[in-house]
N, C-alpha and C positions, 0 to 999 in steps of 0.2 A: 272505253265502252260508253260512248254517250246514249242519251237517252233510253237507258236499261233502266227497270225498277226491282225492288229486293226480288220478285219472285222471280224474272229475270236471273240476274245474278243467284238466287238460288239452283234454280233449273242447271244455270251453267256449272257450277259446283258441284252437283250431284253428278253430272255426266262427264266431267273431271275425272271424278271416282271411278264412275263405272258406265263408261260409252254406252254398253249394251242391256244396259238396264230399260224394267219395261215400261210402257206410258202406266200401267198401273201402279207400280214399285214405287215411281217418281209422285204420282200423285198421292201416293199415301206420306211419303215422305214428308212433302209440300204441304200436307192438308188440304189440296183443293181436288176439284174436278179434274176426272180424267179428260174430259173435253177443252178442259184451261191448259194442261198441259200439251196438249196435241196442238192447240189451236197457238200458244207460246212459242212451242218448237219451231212449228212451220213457219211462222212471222221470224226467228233466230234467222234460219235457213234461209228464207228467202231475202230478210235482208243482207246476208253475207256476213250476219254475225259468228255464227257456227260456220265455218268451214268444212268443217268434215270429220270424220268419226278415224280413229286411231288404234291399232292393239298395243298395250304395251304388254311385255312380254317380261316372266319373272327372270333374274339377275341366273339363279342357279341353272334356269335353260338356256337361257341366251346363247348363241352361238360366236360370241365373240366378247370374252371372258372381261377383255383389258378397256375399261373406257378413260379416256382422258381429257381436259380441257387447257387449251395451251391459246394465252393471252399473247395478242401478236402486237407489235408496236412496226407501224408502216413508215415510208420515208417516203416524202412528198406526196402528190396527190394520187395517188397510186390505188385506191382503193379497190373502185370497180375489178379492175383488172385481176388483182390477187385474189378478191372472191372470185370470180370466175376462174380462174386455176383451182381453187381450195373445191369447190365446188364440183368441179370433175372427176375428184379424187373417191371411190369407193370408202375409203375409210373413214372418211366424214361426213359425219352425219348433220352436223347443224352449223351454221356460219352467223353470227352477231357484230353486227356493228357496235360500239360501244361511246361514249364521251370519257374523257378521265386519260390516264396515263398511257392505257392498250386501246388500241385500233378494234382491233379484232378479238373474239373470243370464241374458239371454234371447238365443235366437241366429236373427238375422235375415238373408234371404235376398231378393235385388232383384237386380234385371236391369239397372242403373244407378247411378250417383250420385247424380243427381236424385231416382230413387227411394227411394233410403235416406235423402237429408235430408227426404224427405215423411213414411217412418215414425218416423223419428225425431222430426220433431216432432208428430206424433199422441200417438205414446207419452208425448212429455215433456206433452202438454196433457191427460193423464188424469188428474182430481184425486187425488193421493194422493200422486202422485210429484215428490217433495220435490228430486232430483240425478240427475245420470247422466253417466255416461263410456262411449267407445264408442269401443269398435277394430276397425278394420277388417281379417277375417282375410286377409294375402296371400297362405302358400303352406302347405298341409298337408303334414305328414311323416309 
């Protein structure tokens, strides 16, 4: 995040919290003008800093109880390709390239246990992918 300043990086931290918070709420936060934050926002947004606003949704509603994150280690240059399969899959939700020992680090979402040993082993039956480790998350903080 080049040329951002603290109120910047404030601004984005607040909305971190809470997307739908109001230019008022944010400005009292901030201590500044409601018009500093409006006119901040819209400079975020336009330059493609903000990309877009997000719900997250609490753990106990969720509609899909079981999330996991399984560290994929690829075999030759293979990358592209197996995000694009991992990518097609419903039950995943985020795909990361990484540096270090895992390739990949993908974060999957199922409504069961049974379900998650199914995409796990699709995932592991896609050619290219060499290992994998896979935790299952319990409690978000």
């Amino acid at each position: 995040m080049t040329d951002l300043d603290a109120l910047d990086r404030q601004l984005i931290g607040l909305l971190r919290s809470d997307g739908r918070a109001s230019i008022s709420s944010l400005a009292g936060a901030m201590r500044v003008s409601r018009g500093t934050v409006q006119n901040r926002l819209d400079r975020l947004l336009e330059r493609g800093v903000i990309a877009g606003f997000t719900v997250r949704i609490r753990e106990d509603v969720d509609g899909e109880p079981v999330r996991a994150m399984m560290a994929i280690r690829l075999v030759g240059q293979s990358t592209t390709a197996v995000v694009d399969q991992l990518c097609e899959m419903p039950e995943v939700r985020t795909v990361h390239t990484t540096n270090g020992a895992w390739d990949l680090l993908v974060e999957i979402a199922v409504e069961s246990l049974p379900d998650l040993d199914h995409v796990l082993g699709a995932i592991r039956s896609i050619h290219a992918v060499e290992s994998s480790e896979t935790s299952i998350l319990l409690t978000s903080v």
